[in-house]
N, C-alpha and C positions, 0 to 999 in steps of 0.2 A: 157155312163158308165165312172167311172172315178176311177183310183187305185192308192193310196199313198203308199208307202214304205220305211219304214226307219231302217236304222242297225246302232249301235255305237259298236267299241270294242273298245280295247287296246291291245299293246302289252305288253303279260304278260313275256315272255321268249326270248330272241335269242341264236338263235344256227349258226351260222355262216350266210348264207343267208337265212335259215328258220326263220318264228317267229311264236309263239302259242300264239293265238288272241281266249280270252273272249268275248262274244259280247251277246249283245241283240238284238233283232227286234221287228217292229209293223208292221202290214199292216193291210189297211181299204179299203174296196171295197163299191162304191153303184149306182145300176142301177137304171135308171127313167121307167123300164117295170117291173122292183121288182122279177126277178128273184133269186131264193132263194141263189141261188150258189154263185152270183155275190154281193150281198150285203152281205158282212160278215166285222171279228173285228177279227185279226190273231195276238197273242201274243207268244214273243218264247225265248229262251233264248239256248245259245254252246259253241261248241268250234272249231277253226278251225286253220289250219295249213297254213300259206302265205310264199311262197317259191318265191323267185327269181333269175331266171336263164337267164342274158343278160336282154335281153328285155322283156323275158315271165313272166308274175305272175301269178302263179296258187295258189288256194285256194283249201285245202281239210278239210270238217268235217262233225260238226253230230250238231244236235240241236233236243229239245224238243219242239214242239207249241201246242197251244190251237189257235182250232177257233170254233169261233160261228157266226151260221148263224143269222142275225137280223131279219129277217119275222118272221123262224119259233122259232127262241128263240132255237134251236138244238148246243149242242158245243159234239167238238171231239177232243182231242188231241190224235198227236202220235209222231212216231223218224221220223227225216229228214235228209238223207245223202246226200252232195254232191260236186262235184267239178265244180268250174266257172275259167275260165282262160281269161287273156288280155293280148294282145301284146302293149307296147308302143312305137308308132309310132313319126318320126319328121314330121309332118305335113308342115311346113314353112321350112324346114332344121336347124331349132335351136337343141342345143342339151340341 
């Protein structure tokens, strides 16, 4: 199995350590067993909110996707809420 995923935004606004980031995405899924779930074509397009606090970045929003399954030819779109957070870390002690 093998899954590619790709996001581009910008920042459209800053507000102190916040920013409101436009973005699009793809992802493409395909399995070598042809399981229907696994091979799909996920187009989407949002909007999300990137806040940073010291070293924490959290991301909060919402997005529209379509996907379509490739076997059965089946697409569904719906709304995607969510938030992802990373801590940045000194790995080697650089800052």
């Amino acid at each position: 199995m093998e899954r590619a995923h790709v996001q581009q935004g910008y920042v459209f606004k800053r507000y102190g350590s916040m920013a409101v980031i436009p973005f699009a995405e793809a992802t493409a899924g395909h399995d070598s067993k042809r399981f229907d779930w696994e091979n799909i074509a996920t187009v989407g397009t949002g909007v999300k909110v990137g806040i940073l606090s010291g070293k924490i970045y959290t991301e909060i929003g919402a997005g529209y996707l379509q996907e379509t399954r490739l076997i059965s030819d089946r697409t569904s779109q719906g709304l995607k809420m969510f938030v992802n957070m990373s801590y940045a870390w000194s790995l080697f002690g650089r800052k």
